[in-house]
C-alpha positions as a Markdown table, in Angstrom:
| # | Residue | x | y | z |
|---|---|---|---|---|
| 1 | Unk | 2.4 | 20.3 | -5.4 |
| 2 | Unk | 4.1 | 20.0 | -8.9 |
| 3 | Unk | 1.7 | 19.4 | -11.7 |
| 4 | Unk | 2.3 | 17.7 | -15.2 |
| 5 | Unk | 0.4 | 17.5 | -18.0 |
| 6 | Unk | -1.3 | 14.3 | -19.4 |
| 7 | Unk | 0.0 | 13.2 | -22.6 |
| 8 | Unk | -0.6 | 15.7 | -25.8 |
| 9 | Unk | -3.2 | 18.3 | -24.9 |
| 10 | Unk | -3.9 | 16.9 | -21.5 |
| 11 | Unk | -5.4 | 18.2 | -18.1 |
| 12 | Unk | -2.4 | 18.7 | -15.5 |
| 13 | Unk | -2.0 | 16.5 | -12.7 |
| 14 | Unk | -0.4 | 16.0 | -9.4 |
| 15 | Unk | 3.1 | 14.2 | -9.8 |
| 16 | Unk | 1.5 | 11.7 | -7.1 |
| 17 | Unk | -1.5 | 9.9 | -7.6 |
| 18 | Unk | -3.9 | 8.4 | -4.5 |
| 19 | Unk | -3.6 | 4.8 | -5.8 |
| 20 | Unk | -6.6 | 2.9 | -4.4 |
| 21 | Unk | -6.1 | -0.6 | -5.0 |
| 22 | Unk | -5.0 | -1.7 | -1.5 |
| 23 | Unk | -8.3 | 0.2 | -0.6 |
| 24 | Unk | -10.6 | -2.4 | -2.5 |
| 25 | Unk | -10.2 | -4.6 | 0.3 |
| 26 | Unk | -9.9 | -8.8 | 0.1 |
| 27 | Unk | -10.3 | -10.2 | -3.2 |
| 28 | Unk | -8.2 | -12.4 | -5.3 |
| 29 | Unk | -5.5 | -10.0 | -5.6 |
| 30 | Unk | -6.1 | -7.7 | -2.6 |
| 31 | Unk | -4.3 | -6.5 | 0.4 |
| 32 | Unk | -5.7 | -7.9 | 2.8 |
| 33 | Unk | -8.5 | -6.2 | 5.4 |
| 34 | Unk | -9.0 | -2.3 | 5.1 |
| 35 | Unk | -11.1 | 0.1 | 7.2 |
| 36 | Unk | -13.3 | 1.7 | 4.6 |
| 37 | Unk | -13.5 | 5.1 | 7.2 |
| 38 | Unk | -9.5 | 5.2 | 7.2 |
| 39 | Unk | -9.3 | 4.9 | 3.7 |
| 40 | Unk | -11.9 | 8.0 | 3.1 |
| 41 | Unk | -9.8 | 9.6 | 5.6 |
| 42 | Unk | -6.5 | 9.0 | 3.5 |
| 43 | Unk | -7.9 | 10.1 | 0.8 |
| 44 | Unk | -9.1 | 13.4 | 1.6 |
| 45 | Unk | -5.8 | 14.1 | 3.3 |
| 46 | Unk | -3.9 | 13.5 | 0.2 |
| 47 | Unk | -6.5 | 15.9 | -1.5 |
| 48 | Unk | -6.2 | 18.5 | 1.0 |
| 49 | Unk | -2.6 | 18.3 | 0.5 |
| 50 | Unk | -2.0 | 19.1 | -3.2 |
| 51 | Unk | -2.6 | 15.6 | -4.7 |
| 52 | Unk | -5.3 | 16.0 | -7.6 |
| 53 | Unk | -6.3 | 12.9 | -8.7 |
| 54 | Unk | -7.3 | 9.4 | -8.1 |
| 55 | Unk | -6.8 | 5.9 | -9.3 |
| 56 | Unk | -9.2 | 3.0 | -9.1 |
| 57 | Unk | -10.2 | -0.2 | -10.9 |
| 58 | Unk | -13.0 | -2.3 | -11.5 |
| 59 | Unk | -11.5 | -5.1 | -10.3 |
| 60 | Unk | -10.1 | -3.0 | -6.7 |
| 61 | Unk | -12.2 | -5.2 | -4.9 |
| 62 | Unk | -14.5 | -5.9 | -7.9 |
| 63 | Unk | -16.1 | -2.5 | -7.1 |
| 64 | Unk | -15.5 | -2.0 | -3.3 |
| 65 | Unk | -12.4 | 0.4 | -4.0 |
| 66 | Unk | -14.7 | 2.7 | -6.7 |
| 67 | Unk | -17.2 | 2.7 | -3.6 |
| 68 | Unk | -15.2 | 4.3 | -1.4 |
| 69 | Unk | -13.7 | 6.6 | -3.3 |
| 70 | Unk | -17.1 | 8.0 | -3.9 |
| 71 | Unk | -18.1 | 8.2 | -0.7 |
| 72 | Unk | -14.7 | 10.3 | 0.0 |
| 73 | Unk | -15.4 | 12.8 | -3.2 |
| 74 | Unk | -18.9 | 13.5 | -2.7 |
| 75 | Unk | -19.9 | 16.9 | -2.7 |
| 76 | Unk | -16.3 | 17.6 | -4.4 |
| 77 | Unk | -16.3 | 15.9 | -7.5 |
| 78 | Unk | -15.5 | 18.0 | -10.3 |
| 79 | Unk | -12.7 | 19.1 | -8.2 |
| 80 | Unk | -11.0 | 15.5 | -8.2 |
| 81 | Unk | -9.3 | 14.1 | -11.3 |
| 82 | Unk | -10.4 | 10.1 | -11.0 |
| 83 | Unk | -9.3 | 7.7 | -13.2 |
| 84 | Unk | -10.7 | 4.2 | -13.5 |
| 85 | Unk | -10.3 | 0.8 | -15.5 |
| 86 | Unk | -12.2 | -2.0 | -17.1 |
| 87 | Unk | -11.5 | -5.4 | -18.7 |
| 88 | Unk | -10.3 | -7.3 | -15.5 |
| 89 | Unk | -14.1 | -8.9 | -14.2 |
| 90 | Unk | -14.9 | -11.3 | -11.9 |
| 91 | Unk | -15.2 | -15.1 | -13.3 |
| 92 | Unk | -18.2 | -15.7 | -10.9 |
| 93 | Unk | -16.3 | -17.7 | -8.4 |
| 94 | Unk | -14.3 | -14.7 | -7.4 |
| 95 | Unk | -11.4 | -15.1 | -9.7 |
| 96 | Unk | -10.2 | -12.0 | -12.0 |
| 97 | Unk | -9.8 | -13.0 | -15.7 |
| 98 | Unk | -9.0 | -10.2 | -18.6 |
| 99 | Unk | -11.5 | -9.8 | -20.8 |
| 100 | Unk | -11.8 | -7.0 | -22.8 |
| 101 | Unk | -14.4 | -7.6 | -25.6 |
| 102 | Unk | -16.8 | -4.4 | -26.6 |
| 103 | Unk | -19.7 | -5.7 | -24.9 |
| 104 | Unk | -17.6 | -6.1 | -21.5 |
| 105 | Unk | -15.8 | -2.5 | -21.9 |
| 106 | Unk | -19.5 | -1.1 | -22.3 |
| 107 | Unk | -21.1 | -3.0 | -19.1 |
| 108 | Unk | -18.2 | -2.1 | -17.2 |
| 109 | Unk | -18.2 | 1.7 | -17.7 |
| 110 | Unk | -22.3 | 1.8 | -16.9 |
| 111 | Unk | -21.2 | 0.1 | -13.9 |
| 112 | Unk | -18.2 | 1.9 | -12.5 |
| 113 | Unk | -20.4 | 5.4 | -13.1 |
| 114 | Unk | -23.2 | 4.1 | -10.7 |
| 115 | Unk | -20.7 | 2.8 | -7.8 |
| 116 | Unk | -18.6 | 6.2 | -8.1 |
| 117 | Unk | -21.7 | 8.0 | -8.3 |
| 118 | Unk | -21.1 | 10.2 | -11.5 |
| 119 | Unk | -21.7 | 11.0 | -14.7 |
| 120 | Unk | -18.4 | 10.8 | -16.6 |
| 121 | Unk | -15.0 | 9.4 | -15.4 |
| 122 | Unk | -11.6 | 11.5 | -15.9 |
| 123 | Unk | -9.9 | 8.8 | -17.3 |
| 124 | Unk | -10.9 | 5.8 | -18.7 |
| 125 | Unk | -8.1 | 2.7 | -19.0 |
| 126 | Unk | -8.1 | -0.3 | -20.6 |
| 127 | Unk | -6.4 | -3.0 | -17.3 |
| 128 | Unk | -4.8 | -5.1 | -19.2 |
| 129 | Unk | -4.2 | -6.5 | -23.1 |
| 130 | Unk | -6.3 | -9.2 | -24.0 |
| 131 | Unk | -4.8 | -11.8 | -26.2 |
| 132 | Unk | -8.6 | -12.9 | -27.2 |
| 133 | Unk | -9.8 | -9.8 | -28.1 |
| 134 | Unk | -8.5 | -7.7 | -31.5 |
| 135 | Unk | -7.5 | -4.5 | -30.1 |
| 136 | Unk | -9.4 | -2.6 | -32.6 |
| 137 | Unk | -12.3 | -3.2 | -31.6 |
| 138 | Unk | -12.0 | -2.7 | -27.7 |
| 139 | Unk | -10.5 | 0.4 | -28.7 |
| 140 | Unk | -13.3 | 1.1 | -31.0 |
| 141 | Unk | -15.7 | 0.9 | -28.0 |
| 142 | Unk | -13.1 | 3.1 | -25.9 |
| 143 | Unk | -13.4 | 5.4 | -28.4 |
| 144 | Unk | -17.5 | 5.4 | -28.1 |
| 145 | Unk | -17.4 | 6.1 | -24.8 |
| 146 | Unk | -15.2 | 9.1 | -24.9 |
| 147 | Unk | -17.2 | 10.4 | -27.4 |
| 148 | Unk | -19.9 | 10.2 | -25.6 |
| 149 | Unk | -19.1 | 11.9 | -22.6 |
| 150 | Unk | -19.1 | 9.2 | -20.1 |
| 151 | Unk | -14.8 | 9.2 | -20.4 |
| 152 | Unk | -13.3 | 12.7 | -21.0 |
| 153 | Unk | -10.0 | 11.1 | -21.9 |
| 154 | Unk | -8.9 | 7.1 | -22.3 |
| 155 | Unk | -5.7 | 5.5 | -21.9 |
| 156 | Unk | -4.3 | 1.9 | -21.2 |
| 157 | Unk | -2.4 | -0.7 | -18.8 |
| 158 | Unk | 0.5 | -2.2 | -18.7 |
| 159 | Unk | 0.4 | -2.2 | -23.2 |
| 160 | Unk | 3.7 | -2.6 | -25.0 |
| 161 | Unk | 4.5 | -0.3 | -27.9 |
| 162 | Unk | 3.0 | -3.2 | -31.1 |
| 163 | Unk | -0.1 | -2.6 | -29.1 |
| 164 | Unk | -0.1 | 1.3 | -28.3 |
| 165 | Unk | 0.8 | 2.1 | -32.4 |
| 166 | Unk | -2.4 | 0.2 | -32.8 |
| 167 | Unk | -4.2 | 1.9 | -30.5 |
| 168 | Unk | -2.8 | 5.1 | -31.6 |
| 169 | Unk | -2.9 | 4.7 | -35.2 |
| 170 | Unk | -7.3 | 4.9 | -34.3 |
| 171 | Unk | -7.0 | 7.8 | -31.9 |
| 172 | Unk | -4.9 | 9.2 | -29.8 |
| 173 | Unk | -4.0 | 7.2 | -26.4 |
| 174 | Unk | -4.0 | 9.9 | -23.5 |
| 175 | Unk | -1.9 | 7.8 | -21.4 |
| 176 | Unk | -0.4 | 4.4 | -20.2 |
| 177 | Unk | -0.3 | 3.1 | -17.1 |
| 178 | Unk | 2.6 | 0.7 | -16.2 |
| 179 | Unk | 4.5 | -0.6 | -13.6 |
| 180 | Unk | 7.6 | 1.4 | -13.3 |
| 181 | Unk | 10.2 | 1.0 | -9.8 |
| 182 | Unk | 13.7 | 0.9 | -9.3 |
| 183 | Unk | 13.3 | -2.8 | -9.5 |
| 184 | Unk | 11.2 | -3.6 | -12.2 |
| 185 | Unk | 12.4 | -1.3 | -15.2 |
| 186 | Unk | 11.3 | -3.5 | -18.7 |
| 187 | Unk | 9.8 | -0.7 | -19.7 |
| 188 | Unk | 12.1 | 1.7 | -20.0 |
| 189 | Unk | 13.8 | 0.6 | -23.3 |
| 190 | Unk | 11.2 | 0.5 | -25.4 |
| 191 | Unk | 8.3 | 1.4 | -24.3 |
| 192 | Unk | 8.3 | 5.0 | -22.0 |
| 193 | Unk | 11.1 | 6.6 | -24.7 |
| 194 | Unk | 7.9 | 5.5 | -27.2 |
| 195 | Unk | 5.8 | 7.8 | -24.9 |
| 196 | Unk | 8.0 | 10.4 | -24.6 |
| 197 | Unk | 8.1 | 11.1 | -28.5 |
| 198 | Unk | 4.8 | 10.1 | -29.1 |
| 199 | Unk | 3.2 | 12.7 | -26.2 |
| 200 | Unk | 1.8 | 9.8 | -24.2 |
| 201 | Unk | 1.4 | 10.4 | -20.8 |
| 202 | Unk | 2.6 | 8.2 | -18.4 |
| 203 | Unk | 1.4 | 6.9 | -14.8 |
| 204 | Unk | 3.7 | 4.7 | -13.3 |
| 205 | Unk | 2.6 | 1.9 | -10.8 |
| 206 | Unk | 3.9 | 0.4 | -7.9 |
| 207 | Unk | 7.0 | 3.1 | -8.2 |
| 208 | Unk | 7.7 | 2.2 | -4.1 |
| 209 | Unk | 7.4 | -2.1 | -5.6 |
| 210 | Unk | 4.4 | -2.6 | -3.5 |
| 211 | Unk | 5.9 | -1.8 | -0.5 |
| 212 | Unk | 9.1 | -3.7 | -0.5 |
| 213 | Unk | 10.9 | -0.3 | -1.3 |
| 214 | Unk | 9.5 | 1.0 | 1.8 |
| 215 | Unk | 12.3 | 0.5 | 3.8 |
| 216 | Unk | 10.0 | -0.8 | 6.5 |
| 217 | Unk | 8.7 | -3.8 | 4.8 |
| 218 | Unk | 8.7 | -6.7 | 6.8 |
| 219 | Unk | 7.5 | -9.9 | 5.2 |
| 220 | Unk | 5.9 | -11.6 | 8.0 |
| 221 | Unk | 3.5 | -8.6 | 9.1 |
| 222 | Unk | 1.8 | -9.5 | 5.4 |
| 223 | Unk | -2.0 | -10.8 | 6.0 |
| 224 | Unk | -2.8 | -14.0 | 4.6 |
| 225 | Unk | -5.2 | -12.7 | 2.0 |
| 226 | Unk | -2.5 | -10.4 | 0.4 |
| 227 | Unk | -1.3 | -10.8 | -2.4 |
| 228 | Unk | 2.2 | -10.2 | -2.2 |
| 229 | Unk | 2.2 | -13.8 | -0.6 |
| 230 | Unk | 2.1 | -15.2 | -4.0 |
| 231 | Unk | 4.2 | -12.3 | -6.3 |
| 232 | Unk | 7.8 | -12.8 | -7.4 |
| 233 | Unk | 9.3 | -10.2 | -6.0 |
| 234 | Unk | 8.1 | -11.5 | -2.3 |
| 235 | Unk | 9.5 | -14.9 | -2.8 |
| 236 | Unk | 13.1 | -16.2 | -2.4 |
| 237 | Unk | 15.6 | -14.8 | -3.9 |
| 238 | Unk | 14.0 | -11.8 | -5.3 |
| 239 | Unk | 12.7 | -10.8 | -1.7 |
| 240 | Unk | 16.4 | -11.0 | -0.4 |
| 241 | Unk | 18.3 | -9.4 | -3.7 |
| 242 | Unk | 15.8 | -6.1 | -3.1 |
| 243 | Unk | 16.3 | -5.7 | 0.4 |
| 244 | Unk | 19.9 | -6.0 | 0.0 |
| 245 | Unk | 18.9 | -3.0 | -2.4 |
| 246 | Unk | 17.3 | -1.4 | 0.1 |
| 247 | Unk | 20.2 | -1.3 | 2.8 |
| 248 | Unk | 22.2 | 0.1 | 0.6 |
| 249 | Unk | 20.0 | 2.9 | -0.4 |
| 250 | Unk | 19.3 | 3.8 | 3.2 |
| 251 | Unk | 22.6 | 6.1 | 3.9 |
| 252 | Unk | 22.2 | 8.0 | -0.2 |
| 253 | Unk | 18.2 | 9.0 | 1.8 |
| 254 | Unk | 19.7 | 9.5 | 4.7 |
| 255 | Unk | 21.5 | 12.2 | 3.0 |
| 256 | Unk | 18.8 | 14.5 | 1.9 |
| 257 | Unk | 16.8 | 12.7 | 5.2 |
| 258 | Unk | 14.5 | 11.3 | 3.3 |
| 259 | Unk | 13.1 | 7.4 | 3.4 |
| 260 | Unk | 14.1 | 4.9 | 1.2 |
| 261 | Unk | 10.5 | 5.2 | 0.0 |
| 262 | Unk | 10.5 | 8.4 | -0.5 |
| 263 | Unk | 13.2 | 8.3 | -2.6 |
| 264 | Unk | 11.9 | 5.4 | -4.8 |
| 265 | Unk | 9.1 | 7.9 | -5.8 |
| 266 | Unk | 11.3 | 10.8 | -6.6 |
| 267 | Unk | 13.5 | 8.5 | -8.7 |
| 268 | Unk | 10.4 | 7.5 | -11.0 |
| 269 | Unk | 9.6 | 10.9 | -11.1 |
| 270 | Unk | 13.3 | 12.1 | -12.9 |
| 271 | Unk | 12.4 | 10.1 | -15.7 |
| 272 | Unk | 11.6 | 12.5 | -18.2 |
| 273 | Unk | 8.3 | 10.6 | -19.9 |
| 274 | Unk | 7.1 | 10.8 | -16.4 |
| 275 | Unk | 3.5 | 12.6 | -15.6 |
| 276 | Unk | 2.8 | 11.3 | -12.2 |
| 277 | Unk | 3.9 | 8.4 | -9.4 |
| 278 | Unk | 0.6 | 6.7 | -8.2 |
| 279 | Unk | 1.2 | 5.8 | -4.9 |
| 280 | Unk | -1.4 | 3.6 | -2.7 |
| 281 | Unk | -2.1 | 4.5 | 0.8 |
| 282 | Unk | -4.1 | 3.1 | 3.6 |
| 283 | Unk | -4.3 | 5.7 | 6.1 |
| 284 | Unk | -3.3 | 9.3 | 6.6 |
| 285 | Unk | 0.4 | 8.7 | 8.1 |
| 286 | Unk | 1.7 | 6.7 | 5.2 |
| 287 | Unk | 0.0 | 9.7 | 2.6 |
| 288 | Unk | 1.9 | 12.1 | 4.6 |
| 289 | Unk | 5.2 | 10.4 | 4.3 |
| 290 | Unk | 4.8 | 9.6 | 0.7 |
| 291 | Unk | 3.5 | 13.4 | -0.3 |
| 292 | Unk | 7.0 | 14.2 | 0.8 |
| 293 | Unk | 8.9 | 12.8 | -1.7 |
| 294 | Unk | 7.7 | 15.8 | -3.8 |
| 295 | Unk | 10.5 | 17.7 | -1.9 |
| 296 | Unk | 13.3 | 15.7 | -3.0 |
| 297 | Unk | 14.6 | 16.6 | -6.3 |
| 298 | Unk | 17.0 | 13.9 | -7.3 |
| 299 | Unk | 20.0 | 15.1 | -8.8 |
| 300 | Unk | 22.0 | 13.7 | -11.6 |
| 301 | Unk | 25.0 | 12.8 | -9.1 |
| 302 | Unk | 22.5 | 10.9 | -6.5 |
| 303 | Unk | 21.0 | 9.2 | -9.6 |
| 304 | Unk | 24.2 | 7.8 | -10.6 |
| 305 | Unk | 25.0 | 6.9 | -7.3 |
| 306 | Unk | 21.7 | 4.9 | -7.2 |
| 307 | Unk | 22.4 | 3.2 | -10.8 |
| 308 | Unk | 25.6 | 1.8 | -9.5 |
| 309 | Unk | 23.4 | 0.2 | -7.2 |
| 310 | Unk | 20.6 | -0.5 | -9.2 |
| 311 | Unk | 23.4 | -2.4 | -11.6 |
| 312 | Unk | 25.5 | -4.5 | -9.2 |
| 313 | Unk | 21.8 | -6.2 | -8.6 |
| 314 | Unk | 20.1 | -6.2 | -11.9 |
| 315 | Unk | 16.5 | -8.1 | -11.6 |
């Protein structure tokens, strides 16, 4: 599979990621039910098959989806990339809340290296801003933990570019992590062309919109405790707009005979601040049909093709 490299002097990764957040199982803002075997399963398919590198959370599950993905690299873990975040922690009732003071980044590394069983993470991200807590000083303690060993690189989530030329102006920021789809594209005035020029590596999230850019989504085969039930994009009349979306990108994939998904992935991946797609998966079918988008190289005619699209519905 192709590889890319992280942001300025950065290890080289898969273009897609193993995104393990519908892994975590139920929580506030799960998926629903998993099979924790399955999901080791998935994951060591998409290993086997050129993928290099893993992303997990905290909050997956508040520490079920960093669990498993132990369990599936053990006895192969300085072979797998695995990148990891902190600041989004359980309230104590079960309700995720950012908080991203120094004291909480520190508790939450110690933490996350016991459940994934290791001594150092890949790549350590800060979740989400925190409007509470200056910057500086949870990028201070970022910084700490790089330094000493436990986080061989650190990045951030879902940061605009006031707060990444903060971050950056301290030390450099390997990477950002945002959500990036044919849909949902706010970051692509500002923030990715920042990234580009700046040598920030970039992960993109959600780049098949949870699902709904499938092809195959149907919204009444959604579990209760998923979350979609309660985003935007599931509720009337986003939900309609992007499946009219969809039908229309079936026959341009059809083409190349390729999925609507697949396609979605390969179109995040032509953007040129683009390191790598991370792509969730629940079994080994649906890593198998997402691995092959790497085989469709959008050109600049299909792309256009797609924008007119992408324009007559404009989210």
């Amino acid at each position: 599979m192709e590889k890319r490299k992280l942001g300025k002097n950065g290890p080289e990764l898969s273009v897609i990621g193993f995104g393990a957040w519908a892994i975590g199982g139920p929580w506030e803002w799960g998926w629903g039910k998993v099979d924790d075997d399955e999901s080791i399963r998935a994951i060591n398919v998409a290993l086997d098959n050129g993928i290099n590198w893993i992303d997990t959370a905290a909050a997956y599950g508040f520490g079920h989806s960093e669990e498993v993905v132990a369990k599936a690299v053990e006895g192969k873990r300085d072979k797998v990339f695995i990148a990891t975040k902190c600041g989004l922690i359980n309230d104590g009732s079960g309700h995720a809340i950012i908080n991203n003071k120094p004291e909480i980044i520190r508790k939450e590394i110690e933490e996350s290296l016991k459940r994934l069983k290791t001594d150092y993470v890949d790549l350590y991200q800060i979740h989400w801003p925190d409007p509470e807590t200056p910057i500086e000083d949870s990028w201070e303690e970022m910084i700490k933990i790089r330094d000493e060993g436990k986080a061989k690189f650190i990045g951030v989530c879902n940061f605009d570019v006031s707060l990444l030329e903060k971050c950056s102006s301290i030390s450099q920021v390997q990477s950002l992590q945002p959500p990036y789809s044919m849909i949902r594209r706010e970051y692509e005035k500002e923030v990715l062309p920042y990234c580009y020029k700046n040598e920030i590596g970039v992960v993109a999230y959600s780049p098949m919109q949870a699902g709904l850019l499938t092809g195959k989504f149907d919204i009444s085969k959604i579990q209760p405790d998923d979350w979609r039930n309660k985003g935007n994009y599931f509720k009337e009349p986003l939900l309609s707009k992007a499946l009219n979306v969809v039908e229309k990108l079936k026959p341009i994939a059809a083409k190349q005979n390729m999925t609507v998904g697949q396609m979605a992935i390969a179109w995040v991946l032509k953007n040129p601040s683009m390191t790598s797609a991370i792509v969730g998966a629940r079994n080994e079918k649906q890593v198998l049909e997402n691995i092959k988008a790497v085989e469709y190289i959008m050109n600049d005619d299909e792309y256009n093709e797609i924008e007119k699209i992408l324009v007559e519905h404009e989210f």
